[in-house]
N, C-alpha and C positions, 0 to 999 in steps of 0.2 A: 021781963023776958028771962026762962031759965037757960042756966050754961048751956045745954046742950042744943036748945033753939037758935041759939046766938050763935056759936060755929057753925052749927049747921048754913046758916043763912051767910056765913063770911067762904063756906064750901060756893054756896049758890053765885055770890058774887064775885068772887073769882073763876069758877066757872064761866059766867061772860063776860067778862072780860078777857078770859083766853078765848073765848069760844068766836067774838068780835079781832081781835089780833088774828085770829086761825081765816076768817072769813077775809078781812080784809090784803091777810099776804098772800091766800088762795094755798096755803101748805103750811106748816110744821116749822116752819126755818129761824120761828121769831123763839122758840124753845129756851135757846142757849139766853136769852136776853128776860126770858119775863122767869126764870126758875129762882134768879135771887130776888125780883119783884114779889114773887110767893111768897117766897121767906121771909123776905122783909114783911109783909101782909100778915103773916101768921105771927110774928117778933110783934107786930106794930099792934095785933090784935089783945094779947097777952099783956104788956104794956099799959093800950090804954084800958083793959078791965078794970087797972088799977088806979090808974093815976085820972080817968076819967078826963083824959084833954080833949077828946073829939067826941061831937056826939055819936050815937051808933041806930043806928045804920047809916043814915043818910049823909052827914058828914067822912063818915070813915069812907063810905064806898068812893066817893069824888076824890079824896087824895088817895085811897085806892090806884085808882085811875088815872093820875096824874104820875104817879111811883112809877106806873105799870109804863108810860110811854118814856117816861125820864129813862129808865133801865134799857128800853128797848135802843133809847138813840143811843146812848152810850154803846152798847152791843155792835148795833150797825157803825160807828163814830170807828172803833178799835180794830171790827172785822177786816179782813184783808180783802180787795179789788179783786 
């Protein structure tokens, strides 16, 4: 798979998974909580091109997935009542 297929499809997979977060809060509010899940996604992508720990796609996109809700409780855990 070349570089630019491979981001492109790590664009695609973060796409829904915000787009599943966006559907499930019914708005926007989950933002502040999945923006360092992104970047970690994007860090984690870059990372393992190299070191090659997780398979790609399919293993990436699950802990993906797992990053994306860990960040969110944390967000919601901090936020104020």
């Amino acid at each position: 798979m070349t570089a630019m297929r491979s981001w492109a499809l790590l664009a695609i997979v973060c796409a829904v998974l915000l787009g599943g977060c966006t559907a499930l809060a019914g708005d926007v509010a989950h933002w502040p909580g999945s923006l360092p899940a992104i970047a970690l996604m994007v860090l984690g992508k870059a990372v393992n091109d190299r070191v090659k720990l997780l398979k790609w796609p399919m293993e990436f996109a699950f802990w993906s997935a797992i990053l994306l809700i860990f960040c969110n409780l944390v967000y919601l855990h901090f936020k104020p009542l």
